[in-house]
N, C-alpha and C positions, 0 to 999 in steps of 0.2 A: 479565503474563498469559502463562502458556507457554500451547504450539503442543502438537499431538498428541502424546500416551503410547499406545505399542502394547502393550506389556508391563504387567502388572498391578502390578510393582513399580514400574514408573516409574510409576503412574498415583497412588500413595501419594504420593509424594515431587514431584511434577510443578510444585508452586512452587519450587523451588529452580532451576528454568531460568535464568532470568535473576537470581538472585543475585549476579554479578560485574559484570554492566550496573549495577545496583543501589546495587551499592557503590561504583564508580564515579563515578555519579552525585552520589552522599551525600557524597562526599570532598569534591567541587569546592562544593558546596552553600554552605559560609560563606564563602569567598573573591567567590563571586558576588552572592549575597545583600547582604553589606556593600558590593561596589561598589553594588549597584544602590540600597538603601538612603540610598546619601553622595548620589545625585542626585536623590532622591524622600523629602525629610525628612515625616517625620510619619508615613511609611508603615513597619509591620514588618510583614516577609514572616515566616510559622511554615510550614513543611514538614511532613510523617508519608509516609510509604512505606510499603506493603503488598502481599505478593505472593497471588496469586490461589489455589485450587487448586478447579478445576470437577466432578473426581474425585469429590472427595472431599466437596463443597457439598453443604447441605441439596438433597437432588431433590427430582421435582415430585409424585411417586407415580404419576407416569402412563406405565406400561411395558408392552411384548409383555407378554404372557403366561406365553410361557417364555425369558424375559430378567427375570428380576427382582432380578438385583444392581445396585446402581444405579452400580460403576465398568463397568460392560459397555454405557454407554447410546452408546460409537461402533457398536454392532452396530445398531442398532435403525434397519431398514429399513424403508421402506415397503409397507403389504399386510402386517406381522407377526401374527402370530394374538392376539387379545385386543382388538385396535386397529381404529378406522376412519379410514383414511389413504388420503390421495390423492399427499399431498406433502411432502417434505423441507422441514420447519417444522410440520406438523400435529403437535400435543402426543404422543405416540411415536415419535417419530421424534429423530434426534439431533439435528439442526437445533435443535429445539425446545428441547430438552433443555439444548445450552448454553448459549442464550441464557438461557434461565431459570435457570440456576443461574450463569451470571455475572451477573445481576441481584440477586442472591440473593449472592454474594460481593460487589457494591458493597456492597450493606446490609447486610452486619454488618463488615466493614472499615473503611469508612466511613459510621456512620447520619448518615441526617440527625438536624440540618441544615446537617452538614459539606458543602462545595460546592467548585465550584472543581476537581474530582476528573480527572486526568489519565490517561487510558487510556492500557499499552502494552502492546503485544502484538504477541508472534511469531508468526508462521504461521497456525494455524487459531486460535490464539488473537488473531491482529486483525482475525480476519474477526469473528469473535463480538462482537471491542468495540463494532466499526463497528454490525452489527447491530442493538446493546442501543443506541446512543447515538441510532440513526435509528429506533428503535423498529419493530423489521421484524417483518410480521407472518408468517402460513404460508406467502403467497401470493409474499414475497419485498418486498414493499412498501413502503415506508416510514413512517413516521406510520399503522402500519392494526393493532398493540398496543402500548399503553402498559406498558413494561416499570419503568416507576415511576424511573428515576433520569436520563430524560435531563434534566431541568431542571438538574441538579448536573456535571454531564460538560462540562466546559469544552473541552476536545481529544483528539484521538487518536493515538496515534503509532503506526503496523505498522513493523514488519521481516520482510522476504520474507512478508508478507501472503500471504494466500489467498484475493484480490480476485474475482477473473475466473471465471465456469465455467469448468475448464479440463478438462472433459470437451465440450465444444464443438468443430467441426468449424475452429474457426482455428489450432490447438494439435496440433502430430504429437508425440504418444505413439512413443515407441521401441517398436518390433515389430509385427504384425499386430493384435492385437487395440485394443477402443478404451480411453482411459483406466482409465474404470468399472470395464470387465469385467478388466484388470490391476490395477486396484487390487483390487478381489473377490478375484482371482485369488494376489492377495500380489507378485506379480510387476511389474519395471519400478518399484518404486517405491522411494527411497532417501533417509534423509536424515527424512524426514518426523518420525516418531519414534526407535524402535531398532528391533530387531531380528526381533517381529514384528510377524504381518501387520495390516492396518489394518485397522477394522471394516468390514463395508458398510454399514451406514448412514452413516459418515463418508464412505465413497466415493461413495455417491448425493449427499449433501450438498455437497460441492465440485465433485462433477463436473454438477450442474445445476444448480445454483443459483447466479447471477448477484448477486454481495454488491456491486455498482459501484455501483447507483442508494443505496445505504447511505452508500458510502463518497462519491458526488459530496454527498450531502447534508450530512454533517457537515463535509466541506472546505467547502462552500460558507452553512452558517448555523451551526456552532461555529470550531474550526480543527483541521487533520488535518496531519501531516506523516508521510508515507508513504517509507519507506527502502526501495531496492529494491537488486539487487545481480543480478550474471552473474558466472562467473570459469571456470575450469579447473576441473571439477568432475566428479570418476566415483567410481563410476557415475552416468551421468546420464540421466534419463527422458524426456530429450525431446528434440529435433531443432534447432537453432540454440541463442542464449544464453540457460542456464537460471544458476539454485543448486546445479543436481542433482537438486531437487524440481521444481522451480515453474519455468517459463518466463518470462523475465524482464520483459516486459509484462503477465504475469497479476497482477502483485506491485501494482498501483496502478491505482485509476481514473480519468478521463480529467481533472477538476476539480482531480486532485493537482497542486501543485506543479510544474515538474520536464518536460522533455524529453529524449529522447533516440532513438535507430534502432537496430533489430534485424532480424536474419534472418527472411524471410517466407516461406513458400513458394511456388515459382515463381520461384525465385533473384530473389527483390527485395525490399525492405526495405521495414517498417512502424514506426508510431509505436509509440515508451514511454513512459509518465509515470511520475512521479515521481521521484525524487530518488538517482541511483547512489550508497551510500555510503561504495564502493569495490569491491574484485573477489574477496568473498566468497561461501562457501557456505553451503547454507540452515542447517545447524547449526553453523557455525561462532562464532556468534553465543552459542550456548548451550553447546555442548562446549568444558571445559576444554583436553581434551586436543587438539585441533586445531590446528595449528599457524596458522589465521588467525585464531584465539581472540582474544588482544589487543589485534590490530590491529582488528577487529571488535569487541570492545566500546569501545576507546577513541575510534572514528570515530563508531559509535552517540553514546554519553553526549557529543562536543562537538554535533553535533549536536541534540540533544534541549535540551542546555543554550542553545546560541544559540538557539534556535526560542522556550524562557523567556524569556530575557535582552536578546537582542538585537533580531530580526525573526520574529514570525511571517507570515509574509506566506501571500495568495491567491490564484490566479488570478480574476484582473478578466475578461479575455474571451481567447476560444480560438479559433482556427476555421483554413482549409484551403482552399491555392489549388492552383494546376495554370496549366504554360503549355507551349503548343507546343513542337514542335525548332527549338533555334535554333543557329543555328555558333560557332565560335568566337571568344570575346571578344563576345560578343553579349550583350545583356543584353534579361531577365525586363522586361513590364512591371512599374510600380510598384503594391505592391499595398498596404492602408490593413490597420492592423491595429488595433481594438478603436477604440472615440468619447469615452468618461467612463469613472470611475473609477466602482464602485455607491459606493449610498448609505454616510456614514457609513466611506468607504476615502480614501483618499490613493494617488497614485502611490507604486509601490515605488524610491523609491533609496537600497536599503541591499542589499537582497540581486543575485546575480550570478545570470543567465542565461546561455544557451549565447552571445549575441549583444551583454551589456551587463546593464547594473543595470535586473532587472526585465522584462525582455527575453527570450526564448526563442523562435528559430526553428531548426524542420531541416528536412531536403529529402531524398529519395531524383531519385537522376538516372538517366535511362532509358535500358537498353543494348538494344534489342530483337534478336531473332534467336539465331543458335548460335554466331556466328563472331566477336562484336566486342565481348565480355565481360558478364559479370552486371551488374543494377542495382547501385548503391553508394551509399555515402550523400555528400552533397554535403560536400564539404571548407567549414567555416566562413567561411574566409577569402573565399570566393567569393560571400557576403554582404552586401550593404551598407547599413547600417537606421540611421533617424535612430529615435530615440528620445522622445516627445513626453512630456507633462508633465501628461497627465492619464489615464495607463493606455493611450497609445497612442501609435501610430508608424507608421512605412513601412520596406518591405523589395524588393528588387529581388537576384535572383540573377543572374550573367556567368558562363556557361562558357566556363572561362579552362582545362581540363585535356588536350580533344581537339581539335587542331589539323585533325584529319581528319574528324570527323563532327559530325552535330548530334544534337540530344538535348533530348528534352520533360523534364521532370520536374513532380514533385509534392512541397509544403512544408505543414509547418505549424509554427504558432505561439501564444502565450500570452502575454500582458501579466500584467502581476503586481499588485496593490495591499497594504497595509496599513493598518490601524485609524487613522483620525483620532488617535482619543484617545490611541493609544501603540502605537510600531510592536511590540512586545516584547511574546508573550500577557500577560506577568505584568501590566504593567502596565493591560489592560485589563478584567480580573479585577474584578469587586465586592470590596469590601472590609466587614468587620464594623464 
């Protein structure tokens, strides 16, 4: 499922984005399949791939007034003439728009009562999947329209998502103005599509619309694997680690997989989720001609394939301590992390966390004042977590780095689980 076309040619041709993830994938497909096969006799796995094009999908018929081509429905703002709209998802509106015509490409791609159906999607095309799979209504909701195929949508997979409202005040936009009105504006934005400017309705629709409670729901009742990415990236749109587009914690919500620490404003550091799947940019992924091309699709497709094959794992439980200044060689009380595993999960010990199998803790450590350095993020090592056996554990942090001063900081972390019946989506998949 590609990510935004700004140009009307690319908006024709917009499934051939991910064609080389694609192929990729498809190469490695019999060598995996037959191992998986030799360990699960009786069972044969059949594949089919098909790539999306939203462009070009049956529309809904329901447009401004005076927009009524249906590749122009990124334009379609809120208040448009023709239309009564209050909000980005109200049926003229683009929100609405993609969602219903990626509903509308599951079903003639795949009709039922093919099932089993794996969403992937770049950019604004995995916000839309997440959307259609959590059944999001105008209001942003979840379960509040039935877009008719989440029964069939087994998982999700984004690359450099377009999770987060990132027209929201946690997010610096490069220059004065605010996202929105630079997106409107064509300005400050890179990367997204090509080379022109975005629609505004597509600008209204990312830059207020919060797609997390989407994407926390299908991580947590199908399975989501959310690939996020920072790297060297210019032009870049925004102020700490982005793609270039996207801000590198807008890329996944909070239930994803997956920790890690980013630039905050107020020189201190906040949490990321999901899954870094190296130190790409946001097109890199889709354009051949990039010189991270490759190595980005190749990190994508092992990825995607272990998450089949090997471990799909969830997060079990999450959450966020805080402890005073303590001096050096001093240690963190001991803090308890997660009780049980939910219903129907097993401890994760197959996949790796920042801190062990299944395990994920980070810390920012607190530099206060002008004169004795910014926040940073707590060096791992400085860690020390017993690992429990049932989606939990204990963690205690020692600052072991300033011999001179003391320092509060703040952590969080994630326990991990996987399926009873098989740590691997595939094999937890209904069978015909």
């Amino acid at each position: 499922m590609h990510g935004l076309k700004s140009c009307q040619g690319s908006r024709q041709n917009a499934e051939n984005s991910l064609t080389d993830l694609e192929s990729a994938v498809n190469a490695q497909l019999p060598n995996r399949i037959a191992t998986w096969q030799a360990a699960h006799p009786g069972v044969h796995v059949v594949t089919h791939s098909q790539r999306a094009n939203v462009y070009t999908a049956p529309p809904s018929g329901i447009h401004p007034s005076d927009s009524t081509d249906p590749l122009l429905m990124d334009d379609w703002e809120v208040g448009d003439p023709g239309c009564s709209t209050t909000q980005q998802g109200d049926p003229c509106t683009t929100a609405y728009e993609w969602r219903f015509r990626l509903a509308e490409e599951v079903n003639r791609l795949f009709p039922a009562p093919a099932k089993n159906v794996i969403l992937i999607g770049h950019s604004n095309g995995a916000r839309a999947a997440m959307e259609v799979a959590a059944n999001v209504g105008p209001s942003g909701a979840v379960n509040t329209h039935d877009w008719g195929v989440q029964g069939r949508i087994a998982g999700v997979v984004t690359l450099h998502g377009v999770i987060d409202a990132i027209g929201s005040s946690k997010y610096n936009v490069v220059g004065i103005s605010s996202f929105e009105d630079s997106c409107k504006f064509g300005d400050a934005i890179s990367g997204f599509g090509d080379s022109c400017a975005p629609g505004n309705g597509f600008c209204e629709w990312v830059a207020r619309v919060d797609a997390s409670p989407a994407a926390d729901w299908v991580a947590r009742n199908k399975r989501a694997l959310m690939l996020t990415s920072w790297g060297s990236c210019s032009p870049s749109a925004w102020t700490g680690n982005s793609d270039g587009s996207l801000p590198y914690d807008a890329q996944a919500s909070p239930w994803a997989v997956g920790l890690d620490m980013t630039p905050a404003p107020g020189q201190t550091y906040r949490q990321a989720h999901g899954q870094r799947y190296g130190a790409f940019c946001h097109s890199d992924i889709t354009d051949a001609s990039k010189s991270g091309h490759a190595a980005a699709r190749d990190a994508a497709r092992d990825r995607v394939l272990d998450w089949l094959f090997v471990a799909a794992p969830r997060v079990a439980n999450m959450g966020s301590d805080s402890t005073p200044s303590i001096g050096f060689n001093q240690s963190s009380a001991t803090f308890t992390m997660g009780t049980a595993c939910p219903t129907g999960e097993v401890d994760d010990r197959t996949t790796s966390g920042t801190k062990g199998l299944g395990i994920d803790v980070v810390g920012v450590c607190k530099h206060p004042g002008f004169f004795d350095g910014d926040d940073h993020p707590i060096t791992l090592s400085e860690f020390t977590v017993t690992n429990g056996a049932t989606c939990n554990g204990t963690y205690r942090w020692t600052q072991a780095h300033d011999s001179n001063n003391n320092h509060a900081a703040t952590f969080w972390w994630k326990t991990r689980s996987l399926r009873a019946s098989s740590s691997e989506l595939l094999g937890s998949l209904p069978t015909d």
